[in-house]
N, C-alpha and C positions, 0 to 999 in steps of 0.2 A: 478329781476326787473319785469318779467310777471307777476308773482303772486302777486304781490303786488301790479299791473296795474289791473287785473282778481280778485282780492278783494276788492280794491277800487269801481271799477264795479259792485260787489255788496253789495255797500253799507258798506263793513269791513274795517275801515283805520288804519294803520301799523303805525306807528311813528318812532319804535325803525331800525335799519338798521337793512337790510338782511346779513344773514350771509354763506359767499362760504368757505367751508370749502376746505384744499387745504393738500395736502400730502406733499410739495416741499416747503421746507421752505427758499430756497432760493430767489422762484417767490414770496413768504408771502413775505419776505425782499425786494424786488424790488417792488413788488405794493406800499409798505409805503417808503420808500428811494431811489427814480427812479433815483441813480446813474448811468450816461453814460457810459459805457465803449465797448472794441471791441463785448465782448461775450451779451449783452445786446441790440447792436445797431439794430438788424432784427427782433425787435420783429411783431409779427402782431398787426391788429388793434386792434383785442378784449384786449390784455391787456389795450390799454390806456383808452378804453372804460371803466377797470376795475378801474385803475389808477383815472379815472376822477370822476368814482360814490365813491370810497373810499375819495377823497377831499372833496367830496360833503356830506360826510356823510350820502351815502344812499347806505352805502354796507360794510361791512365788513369781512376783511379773516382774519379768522382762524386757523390756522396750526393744523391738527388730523395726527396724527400718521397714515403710513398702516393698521397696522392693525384692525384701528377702522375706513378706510375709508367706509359706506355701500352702498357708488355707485359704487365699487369694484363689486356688485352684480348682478347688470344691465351692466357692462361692458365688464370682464374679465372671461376667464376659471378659474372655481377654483373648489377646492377636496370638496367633499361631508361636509367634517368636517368643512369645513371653509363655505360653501356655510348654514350649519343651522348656524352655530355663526352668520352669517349677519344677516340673515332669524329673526332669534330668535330678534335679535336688532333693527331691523325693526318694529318687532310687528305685523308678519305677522305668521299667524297660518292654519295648514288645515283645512279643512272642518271636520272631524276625529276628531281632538282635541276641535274643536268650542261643538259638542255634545256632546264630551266625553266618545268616545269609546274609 
């Protein structure tokens, strides 16, 4: 929702919804079908914050797999192999490969 507030700001308007991509397919299934139950009932605000922009259709989750989460990258320890597979999918490249050494 900032960026979409941070582009509007200049001048770029979004129409289509933002999409949170989410690893935990069963918070994907509670954001769309906010069934009450015990395990359910403590959630914090930010979900219904999320809950409310998904009604509103100005947000959409996504379920990605692990292993194609790439904020995994910014977050979490991860092994060198996994750390360029994100890297690589990112689209982020060194300075080295940009001149092509």
């Amino acid at each position: 929702m900032f960026i979409r507030s941070l582009l509007a700001d200049m001048g770029i308007f979004i129409s289509a919804p933002v999409q949170l991509h989410c690893d935990n397919v069963s918070a994907s299934y509670l954001v769309v079908n906010p069934i009450q139950h015990d395990r359910s009932k403590h959630i914090k605000i930010d979900y219904h914050f999320v809950r409310e922009r998904v009604a509103h259709g100005d947000l959409q989750v996504k379920y990605i797999p692990t292993q194609f989460q790439l904020a995994d990258i910014f977050t979490k320890n991860l092994s060198s192999q996994r750390f360029e597979f994100l890297r690589s999918n990112l689209r982020v490249v060194s300075p080295a490969q940009i001149e092509g050494v």
